[in-house]
C-alpha positions, -999 to 999 in steps of 0.1 A, spaced: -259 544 -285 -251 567 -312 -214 572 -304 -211 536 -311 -233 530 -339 -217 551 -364 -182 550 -371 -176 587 -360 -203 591 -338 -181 606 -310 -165 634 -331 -206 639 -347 -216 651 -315 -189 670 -306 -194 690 -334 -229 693 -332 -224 703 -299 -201 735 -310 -215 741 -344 -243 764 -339 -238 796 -352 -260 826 -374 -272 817 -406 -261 825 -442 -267 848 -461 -301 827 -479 -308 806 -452 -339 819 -431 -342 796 -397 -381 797 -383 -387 806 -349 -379 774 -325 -347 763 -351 -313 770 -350 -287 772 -375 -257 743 -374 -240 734 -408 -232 700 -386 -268 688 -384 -288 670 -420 -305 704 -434 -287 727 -413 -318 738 -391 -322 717 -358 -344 724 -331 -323 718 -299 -310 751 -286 -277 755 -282 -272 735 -246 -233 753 -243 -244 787 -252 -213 803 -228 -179 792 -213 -183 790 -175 -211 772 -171 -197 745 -143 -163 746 -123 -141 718 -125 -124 712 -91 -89 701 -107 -94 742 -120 -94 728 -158 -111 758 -181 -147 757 -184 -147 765 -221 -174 751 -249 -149 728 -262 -136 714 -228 -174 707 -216 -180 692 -254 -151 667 -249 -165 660 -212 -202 655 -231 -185 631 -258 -166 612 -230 -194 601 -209 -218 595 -240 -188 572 -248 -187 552 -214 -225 551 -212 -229 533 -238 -207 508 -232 -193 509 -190 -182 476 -191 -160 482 -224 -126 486 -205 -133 453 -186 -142 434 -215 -106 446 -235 -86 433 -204 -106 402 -202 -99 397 -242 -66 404 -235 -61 380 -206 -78 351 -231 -58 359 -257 -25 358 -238 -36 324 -223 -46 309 -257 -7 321 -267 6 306 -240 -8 270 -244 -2 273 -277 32 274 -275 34 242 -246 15 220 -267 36 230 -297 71 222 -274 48 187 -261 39 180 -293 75 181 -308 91 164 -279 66 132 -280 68 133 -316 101 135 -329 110 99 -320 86 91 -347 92 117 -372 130 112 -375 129 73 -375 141 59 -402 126 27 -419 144 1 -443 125 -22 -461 151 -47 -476 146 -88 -489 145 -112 -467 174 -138 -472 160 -171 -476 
């Protein structure tokens, strides 16, 4: 839910995901933290989950690299949260398209029953007695 919730959720956990590195100079991490300048404080207590490149093969042979499965992470955090999200669009879409279209046939109906009535031209003159 978080890739949705916040308004950069998706590039958040991307970089959370490939931010862990030493510490500073300063900065003394407990045992059972890690250092990531991503994270509030800067000490989080998730390991790093992509500690090396190579950890699964792709079958397409796409590069197993920390910033390839970060982007595959991201991506089906994305369509987890929301699977039904493409449908949804092309069902707006559809409804919108239809609301266009009749939209413009009741604007040509309304001007062809209407004009007769809109373009007449009443006189009012004195009656001759």
């Amino acid at each position: 839910v978080y890739t949705t919730a916040k308004h950069e959720g998706l590039d958040y956990i991307f970089a959370l995901l490939l931010g862990y590195r030493d510490p500073p100079a300063g900065i003394e991490a407990r045992a059972g933290l890690y250092y990531n300048p991503y994270y509030p404080g800067g000490l989080i207590a998730m390991p790093n989950p992509l500690h090396a490149d190579g950890l699964l093969d792709y079958e397409d042979g796409t590069p197993s690299t920390k910033s390839q499965m970060a982007k595959d992470v991201v991506n089906f955090l994305c369509w987890a949260a929301e699977p039904a999200h493409d449908e949804r669009k092309l069902v707006g879409l559809k409804a919108m398209s239809a609301c266009f279209f009749g939209t413009a046939i009741v604007g040509f109906w309304y001007r062809s029953m209407w004009i007769g009535y809109k373009t007449r031209r009443i006189d009012f003159t004195k009656a001759v007695l």
